[in-house]
C-alpha positions in Angstrom: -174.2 0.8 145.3 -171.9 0.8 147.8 -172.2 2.9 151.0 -168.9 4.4 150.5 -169.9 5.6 147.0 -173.3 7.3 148.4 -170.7 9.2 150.3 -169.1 10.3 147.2 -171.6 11.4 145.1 -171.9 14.9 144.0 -174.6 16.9 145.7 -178.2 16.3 144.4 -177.4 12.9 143.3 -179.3 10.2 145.4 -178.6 6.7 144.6 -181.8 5.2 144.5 -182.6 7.8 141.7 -179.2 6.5 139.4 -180.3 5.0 135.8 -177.2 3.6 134.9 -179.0 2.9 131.1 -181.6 5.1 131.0 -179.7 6.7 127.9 -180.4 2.9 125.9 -176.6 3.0 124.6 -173.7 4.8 124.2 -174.6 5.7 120.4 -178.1 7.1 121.7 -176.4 9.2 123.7 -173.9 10.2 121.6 -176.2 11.4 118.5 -177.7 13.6 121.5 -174.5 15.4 122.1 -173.5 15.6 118.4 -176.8 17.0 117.0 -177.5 19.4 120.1 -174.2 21.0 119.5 -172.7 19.9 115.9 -169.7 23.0 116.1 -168.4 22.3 119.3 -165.1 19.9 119.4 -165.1 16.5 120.4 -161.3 14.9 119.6 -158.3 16.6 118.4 -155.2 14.1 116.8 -151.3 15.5 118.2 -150.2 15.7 114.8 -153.3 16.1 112.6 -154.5 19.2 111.8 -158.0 20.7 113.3 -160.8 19.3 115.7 -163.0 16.8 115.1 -166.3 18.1 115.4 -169.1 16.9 117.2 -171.5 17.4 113.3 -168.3 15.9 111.6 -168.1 13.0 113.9 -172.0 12.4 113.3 -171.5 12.8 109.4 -168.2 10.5 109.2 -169.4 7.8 111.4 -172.6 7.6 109.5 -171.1 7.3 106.1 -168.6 4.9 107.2 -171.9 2.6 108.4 -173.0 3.0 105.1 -169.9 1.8 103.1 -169.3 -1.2 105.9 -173.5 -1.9 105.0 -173.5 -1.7 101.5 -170.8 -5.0 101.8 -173.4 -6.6 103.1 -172.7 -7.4 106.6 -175.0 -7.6 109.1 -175.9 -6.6 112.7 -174.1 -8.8 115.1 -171.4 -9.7 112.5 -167.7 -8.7 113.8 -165.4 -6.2 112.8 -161.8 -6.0 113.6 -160.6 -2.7 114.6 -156.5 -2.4 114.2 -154.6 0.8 114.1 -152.5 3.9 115.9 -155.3 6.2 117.7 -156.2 8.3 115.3 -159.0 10.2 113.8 -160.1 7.7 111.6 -159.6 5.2 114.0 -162.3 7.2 116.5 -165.2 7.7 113.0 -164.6 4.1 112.6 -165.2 2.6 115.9 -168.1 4.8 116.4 -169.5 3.4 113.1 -169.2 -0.2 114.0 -171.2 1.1 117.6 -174.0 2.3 116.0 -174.6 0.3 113.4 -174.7 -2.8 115.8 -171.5 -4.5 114.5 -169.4 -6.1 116.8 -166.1 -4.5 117.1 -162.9 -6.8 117.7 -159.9 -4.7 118.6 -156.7 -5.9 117.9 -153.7 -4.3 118.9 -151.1 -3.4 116.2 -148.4 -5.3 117.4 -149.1 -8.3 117.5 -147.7 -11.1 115.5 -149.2 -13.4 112.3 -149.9 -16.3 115.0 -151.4 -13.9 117.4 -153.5 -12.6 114.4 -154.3 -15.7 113.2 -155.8 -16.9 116.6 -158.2 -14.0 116.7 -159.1 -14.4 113.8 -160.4 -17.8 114.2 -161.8 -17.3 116.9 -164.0 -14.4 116.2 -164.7 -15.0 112.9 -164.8 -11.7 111.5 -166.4 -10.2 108.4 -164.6 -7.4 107.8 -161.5 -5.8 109.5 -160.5 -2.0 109.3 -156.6 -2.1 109.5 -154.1 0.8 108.7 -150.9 -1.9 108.9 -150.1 -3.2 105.6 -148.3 -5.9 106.8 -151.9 -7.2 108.9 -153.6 -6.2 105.8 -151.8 -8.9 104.0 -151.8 -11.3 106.5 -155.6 -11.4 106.9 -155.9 -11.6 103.2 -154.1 -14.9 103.5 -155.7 -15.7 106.4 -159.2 -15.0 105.0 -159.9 -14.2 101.8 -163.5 -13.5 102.2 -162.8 -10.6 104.7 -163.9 -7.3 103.9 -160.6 -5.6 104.3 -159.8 -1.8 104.4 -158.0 0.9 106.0 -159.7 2.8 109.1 -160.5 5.8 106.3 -163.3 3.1 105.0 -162.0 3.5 101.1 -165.2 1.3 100.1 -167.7 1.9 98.3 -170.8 4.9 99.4 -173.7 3.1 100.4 -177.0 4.2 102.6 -176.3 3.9 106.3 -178.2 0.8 108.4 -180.9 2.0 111.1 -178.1 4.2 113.5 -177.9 4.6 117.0 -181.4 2.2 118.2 -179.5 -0.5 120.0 -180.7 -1.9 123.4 -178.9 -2.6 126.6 -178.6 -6.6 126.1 -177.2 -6.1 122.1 -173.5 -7.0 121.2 -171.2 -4.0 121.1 -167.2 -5.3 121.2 -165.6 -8.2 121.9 -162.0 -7.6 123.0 -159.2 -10.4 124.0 -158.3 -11.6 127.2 -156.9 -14.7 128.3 -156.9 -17.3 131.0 -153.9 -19.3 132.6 -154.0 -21.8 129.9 -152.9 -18.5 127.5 -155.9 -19.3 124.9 -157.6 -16.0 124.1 -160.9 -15.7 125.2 -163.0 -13.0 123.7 -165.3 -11.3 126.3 -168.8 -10.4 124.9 -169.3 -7.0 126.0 -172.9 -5.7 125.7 -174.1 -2.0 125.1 -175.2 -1.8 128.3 -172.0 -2.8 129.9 -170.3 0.0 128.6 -172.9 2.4 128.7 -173.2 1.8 132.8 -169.6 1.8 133.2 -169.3 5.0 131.1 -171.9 6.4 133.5 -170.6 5.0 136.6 -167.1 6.7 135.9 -168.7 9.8 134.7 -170.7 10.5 137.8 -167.5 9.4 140.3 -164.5 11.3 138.5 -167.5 14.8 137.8 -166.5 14.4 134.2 -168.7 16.9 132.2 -168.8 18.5 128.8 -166.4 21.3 130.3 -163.3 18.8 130.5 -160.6 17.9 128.0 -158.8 14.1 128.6 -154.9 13.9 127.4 -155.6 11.2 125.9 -152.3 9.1 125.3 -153.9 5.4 126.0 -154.0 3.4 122.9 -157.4 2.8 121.5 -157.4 -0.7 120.9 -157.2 -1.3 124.2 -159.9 -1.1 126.8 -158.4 2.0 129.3 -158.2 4.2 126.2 -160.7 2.8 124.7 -163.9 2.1 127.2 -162.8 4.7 129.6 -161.3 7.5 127.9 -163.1 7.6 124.5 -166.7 6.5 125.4 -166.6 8.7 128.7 -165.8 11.8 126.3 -168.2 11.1 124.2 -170.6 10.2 126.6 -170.2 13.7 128.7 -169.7 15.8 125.6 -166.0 16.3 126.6 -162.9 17.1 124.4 -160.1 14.8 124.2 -156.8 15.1 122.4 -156.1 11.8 121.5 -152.2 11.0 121.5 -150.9 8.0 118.5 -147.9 6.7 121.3 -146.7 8.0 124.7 -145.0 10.6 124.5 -144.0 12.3 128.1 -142.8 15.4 126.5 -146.1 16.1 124.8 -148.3 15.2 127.4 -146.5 18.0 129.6 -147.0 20.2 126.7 -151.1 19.2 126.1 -151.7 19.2 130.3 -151.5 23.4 129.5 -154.9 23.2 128.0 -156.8 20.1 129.4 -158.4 19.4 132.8 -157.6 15.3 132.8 -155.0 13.2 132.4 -155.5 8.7 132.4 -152.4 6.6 132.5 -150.7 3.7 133.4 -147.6 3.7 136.3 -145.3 3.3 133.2 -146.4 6.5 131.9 -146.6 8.2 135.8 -142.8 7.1 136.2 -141.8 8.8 132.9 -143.7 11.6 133.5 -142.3 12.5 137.2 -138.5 12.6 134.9 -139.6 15.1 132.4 -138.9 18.6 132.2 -141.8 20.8 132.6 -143.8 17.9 134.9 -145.0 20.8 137.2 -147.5 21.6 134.4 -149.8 19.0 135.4 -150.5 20.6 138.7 -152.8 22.6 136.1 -155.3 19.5 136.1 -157.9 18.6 137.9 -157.9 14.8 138.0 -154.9 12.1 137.3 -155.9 8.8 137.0 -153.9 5.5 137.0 -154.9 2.1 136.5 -154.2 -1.3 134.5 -151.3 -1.9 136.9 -150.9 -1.2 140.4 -149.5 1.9 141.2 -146.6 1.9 144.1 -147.1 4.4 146.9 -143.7 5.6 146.6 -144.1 6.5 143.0 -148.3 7.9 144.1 -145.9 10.4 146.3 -143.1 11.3 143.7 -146.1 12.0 141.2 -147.6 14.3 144.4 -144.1 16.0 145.0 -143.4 17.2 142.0 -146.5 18.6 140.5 -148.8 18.4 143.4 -151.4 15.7 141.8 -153.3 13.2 144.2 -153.3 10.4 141.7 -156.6 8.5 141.5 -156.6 4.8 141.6 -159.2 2.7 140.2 -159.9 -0.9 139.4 -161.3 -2.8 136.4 -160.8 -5.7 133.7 -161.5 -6.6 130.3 -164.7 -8.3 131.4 -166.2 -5.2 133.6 -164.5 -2.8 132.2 -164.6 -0.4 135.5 -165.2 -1.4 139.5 -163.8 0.3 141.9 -162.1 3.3 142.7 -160.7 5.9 144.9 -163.2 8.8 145.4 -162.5 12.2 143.6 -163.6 14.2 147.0 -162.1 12.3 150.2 -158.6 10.4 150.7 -157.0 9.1 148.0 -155.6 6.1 149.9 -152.3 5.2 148.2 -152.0 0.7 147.8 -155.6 0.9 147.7 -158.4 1.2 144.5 -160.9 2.6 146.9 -164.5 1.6 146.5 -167.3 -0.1 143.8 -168.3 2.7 141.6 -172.4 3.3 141.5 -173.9 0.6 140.4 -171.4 -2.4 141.4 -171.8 -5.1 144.1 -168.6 -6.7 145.4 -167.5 -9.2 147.5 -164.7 -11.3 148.9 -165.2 -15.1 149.4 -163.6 -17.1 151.7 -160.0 -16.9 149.8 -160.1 -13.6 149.5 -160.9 -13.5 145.5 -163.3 -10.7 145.0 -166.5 -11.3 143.5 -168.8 -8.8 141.7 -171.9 -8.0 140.2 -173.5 -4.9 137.9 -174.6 -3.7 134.9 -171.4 -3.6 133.5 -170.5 -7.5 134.2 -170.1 -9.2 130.8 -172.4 -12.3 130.3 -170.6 -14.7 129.1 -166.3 -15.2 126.7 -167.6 -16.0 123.1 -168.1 -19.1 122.0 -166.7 -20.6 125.3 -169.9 -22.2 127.5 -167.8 -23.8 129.6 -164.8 -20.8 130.1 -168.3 -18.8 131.1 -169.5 -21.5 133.7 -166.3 -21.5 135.4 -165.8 -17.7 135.6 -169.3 -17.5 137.5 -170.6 -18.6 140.4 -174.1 -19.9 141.4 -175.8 -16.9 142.6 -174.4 -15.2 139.6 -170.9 -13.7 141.0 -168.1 -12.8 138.1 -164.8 -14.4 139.5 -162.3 -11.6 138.9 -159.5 -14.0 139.7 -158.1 -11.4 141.8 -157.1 -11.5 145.1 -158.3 -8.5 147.3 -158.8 -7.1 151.0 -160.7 -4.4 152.8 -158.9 -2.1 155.1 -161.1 -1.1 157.9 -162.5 2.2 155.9 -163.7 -0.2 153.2 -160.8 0.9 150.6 -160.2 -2.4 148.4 -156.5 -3.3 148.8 -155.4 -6.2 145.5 -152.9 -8.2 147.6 -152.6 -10.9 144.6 -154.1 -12.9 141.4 -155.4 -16.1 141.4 -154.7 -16.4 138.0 -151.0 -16.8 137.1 -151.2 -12.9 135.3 -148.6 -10.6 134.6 -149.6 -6.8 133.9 -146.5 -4.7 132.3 -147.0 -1.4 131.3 -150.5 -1.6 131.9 -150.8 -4.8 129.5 -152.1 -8.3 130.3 -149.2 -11.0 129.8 -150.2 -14.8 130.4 -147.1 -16.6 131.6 -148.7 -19.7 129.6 -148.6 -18.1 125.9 -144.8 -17.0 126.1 -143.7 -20.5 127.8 -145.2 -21.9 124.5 -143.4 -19.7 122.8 -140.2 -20.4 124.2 -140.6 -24.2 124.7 -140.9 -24.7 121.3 -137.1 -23.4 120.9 -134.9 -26.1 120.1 -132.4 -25.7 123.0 -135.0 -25.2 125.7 -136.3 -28.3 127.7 -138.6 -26.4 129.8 -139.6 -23.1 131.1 -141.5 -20.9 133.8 -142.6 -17.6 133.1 -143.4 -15.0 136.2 -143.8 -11.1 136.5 -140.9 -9.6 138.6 -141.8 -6.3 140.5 -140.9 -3.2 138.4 -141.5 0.5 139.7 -141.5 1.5 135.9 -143.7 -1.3 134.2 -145.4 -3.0 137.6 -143.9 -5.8 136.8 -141.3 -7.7 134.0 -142.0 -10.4 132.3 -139.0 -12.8 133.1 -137.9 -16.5 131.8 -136.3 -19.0 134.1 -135.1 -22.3 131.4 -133.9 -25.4 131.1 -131.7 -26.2 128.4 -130.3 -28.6 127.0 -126.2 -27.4 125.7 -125.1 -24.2 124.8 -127.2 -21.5 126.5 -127.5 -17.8 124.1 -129.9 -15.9 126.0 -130.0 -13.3 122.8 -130.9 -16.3 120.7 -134.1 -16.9 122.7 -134.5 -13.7 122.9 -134.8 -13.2 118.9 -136.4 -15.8 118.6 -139.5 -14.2 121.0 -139.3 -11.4 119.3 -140.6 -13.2 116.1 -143.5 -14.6 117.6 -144.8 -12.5 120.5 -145.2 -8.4 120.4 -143.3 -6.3 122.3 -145.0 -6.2 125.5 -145.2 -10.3 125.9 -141.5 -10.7 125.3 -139.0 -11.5 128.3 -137.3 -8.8 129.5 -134.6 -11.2 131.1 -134.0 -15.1 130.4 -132.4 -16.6 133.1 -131.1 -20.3 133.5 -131.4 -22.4 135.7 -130.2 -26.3 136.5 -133.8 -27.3 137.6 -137.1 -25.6 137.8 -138.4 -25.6 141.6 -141.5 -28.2 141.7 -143.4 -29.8 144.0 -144.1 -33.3 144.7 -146.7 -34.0 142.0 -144.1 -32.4 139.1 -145.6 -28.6 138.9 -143.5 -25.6 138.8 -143.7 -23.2 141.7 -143.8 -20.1 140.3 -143.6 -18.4 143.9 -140.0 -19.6 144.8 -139.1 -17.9 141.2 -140.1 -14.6 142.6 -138.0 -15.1 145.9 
């Protein structure tokens, strides 16, 4: 643990006496919550009726093991997890966690190819999807799927041995990608997310007396391995949100203590009528994207909040942040959270260590090799550097990665995309800066004859979701390159 951090702890909490897993897993210490206290709430839907109880939550989650079990799959087999956040979405995630199945989210959006890839990759054997559209597409895809709706309409069967899993088991295995735009899925153990659950839980003082406005979608790993787990984890309340919504949020901040966003969200929010309500809560946080300073003081100026900026990646899921007592520097993510080690090597990449550090991308020895170094460093691909307090500063990515709206865009995957247009003879791909999304994801093409940029446009709209696609196409006569024929992406964002 970093000295910084010891700093930061709350009173009482010495860091040579932190356990990180000495709750086992997140389901252990979940059934703990649920069966101490079965009435209280645990997640509340905007738009479906009633809480979700702590009991129910136990009940549902265990029944919808049993119907997945009575299929006949296995412990360690994979489960794709696809929907808008809702309650069954929550029942059915916490099934596949305790019953040792390997969840797979997939976000809602994406495309038949982008399906398709997962799919073969991972190698599921059963996918809980609420999209027709995916529903039929994975039949296609596979017919020996197991495929239903998040709801679980299967049918009853005796739940598998619940909640017993150990640090080292299998627990999700999300997407993320490298330069070459391949999805790579990241292996994340129950301890991982149990000790980055913790690690969050102990730095931001969640405790059972907080509710999260929870508006983060739940297929991806911010809403997902930070705001759900940590709820559960701390016996909180959250009200989950199906889309963004900056109206409602305003409305929910009235009753909640906590708020998690992206900038995207931030920059909508400080527009909205009514913003001054979240002066009400007692912890904003913003990450996926790097937040500007000038919109860290609009947020501040209109409703008061310090936001908190923090630090993580599909691999780790969190690392670093600013401290809930002390300055939240604004440019900076502040410092490793309990637990995490972190370095910078001679360029500058930063380099960490922890309980939460995945071991290893699926299926892909020699992805894993390269993302670690000899002494056992994960290489985050970021750039970083330390101001002279210690507060981490990103100053840029190694890796050719765009993050808009809080999403993870690999310049590679859409130049494909776009290449294989008739008119186009090549293409560069690079995130522009952007107050509101962080950054755009912008085309520069060659073409060959008449130039439609709506064409092109269309015609990434039918193969990438919404977030991938090019928010501006832009020809050019030639793409810059150097001397051995590669594109320089950096005189693109001049």
């Amino acid at each position: 643990m970093s000295a910084a951090w010891a700093r930061h702890l709350p009173d009482g909490m010495e860091p040579a006496g932190i356990d990180l897993l000495a709750q086992g897993s997140l389901p252990a210490a979940w059934r703990a919550q649920w069966r101490a206290e079965p009435a209280a709430p645990a997640v509340r839907v905007h738009g479906e009726d009633g809480w979700l109880t702590r009991g129910a939550l136990d009940e549902r989650s265990a029944a919808v093991a049993g119907r997945l079990h009575a299929t006949g799959l296995l412990r360690g087999d994979r489960v794709l997890l696809s929907g808008v956040s809702s309650a069954a979405f929550v029942v059915a995630h916490c099934a596949a966690m305790r019953a040792g199945y390997v969840g797979v989210p997939l976000n809602p959006d994406y495309s038949r190819r982008e399906v398709e890839v997962i799919v073969a990759d991972a190698r599921p054997t059963a996918a809980l999807v609420d999209n027709a559209e995916i529903q039929a597409w994975l039949a296609q895809i596979d017919p020996e799927l197991v495929i239903t709706g998040p709801e679980v309409a299967l049918p009853e069967g005796p739940p598998p041995d619940l909640d017993d899993l150990v640090p080292s088991d299998a627990a999700l295995l999300p997407y993320t990608s490298g330069t070459t735009g391949e999805p790579k899925g990241a292996l994340l153990s129950h301890g991982n997310l149990l000790a980055s659950a913790q690690a969050v839980r102990m730095a931001w003082r969640w405790s059972a007396s907080d509710t999260l406005v929870l508006a983060l979608p739940l297929f991806h790993m911010h809403g997902l391995g930070v705001g759900l787990h940590g709820t559960l984890l701390t016996g909180a309340t959250a009200v989950v949100m199906p889309r963004f919504d900056p109206n409602d949020v305003v409305a929910a901040a009235a009753d909640a203590t906590m708020f998690f966003g992206v900038p995207t969200m931030y920059a909508r929010l400080v527009e909205t009528n009514g913003v001054s309500q979240l002066s009400r809560l007692r912890l904003c946080v913003s990450g996926s994207a790097p937040l500007s300073a000038d919109l860290h003081e609009r947020v501040r100026s209109v409703c008061g909040q310090v936001v908190l900026e923090r630090y993580g990646m599909t691999e780790t899921v969190m690392l670093v942040s600013n401290p809930y007592d002390g300055e939240r520097r604004p440019g900076t993510v502040g410092f490793p959270l309990p637990g995490i080690e972190l370095v910078l090597d001679e360029t500058g990449e930063i380099l960490v260590k922890g309980p939460n550090v995945f071991d290893g991308y699926w299926d892909r020895p020699a992805a894993t090799q390269d993302a670690f170094t000899s002494e056992g460093w994960f290489r985050t691909g970021d750039i970083g550097a330390l101001d002279a307090d210690g507060y981490l500063r990103i100053v840029g990515r190694s890796k050719e990665l765009i993050i808009t709206g809080g999403y993870n865009v690999y310049p590679r995957e859409v130049e494909d995309v776009l290449r294989a247009h008739p008119s186009v003879d090549d293409v560069a791909v690079v995130g522009l800066p952007s107050e509101e999304w962080g950054e755009t994801v912008t085309a520069f093409v060659e073409v060959s004859g008449a130039f439609d940029p709506d064409e092109l446009l269309a015609w990434a709209a039918a193969r990438l979701a919404p977030y991938k696609r090019p928010r501006q196409i832009h020809r050019v006569e030639t793409l810059p390159r150097n001397s051995l024929g590669k594109v320089v992406r950096s005189e693109l964002l001049m």
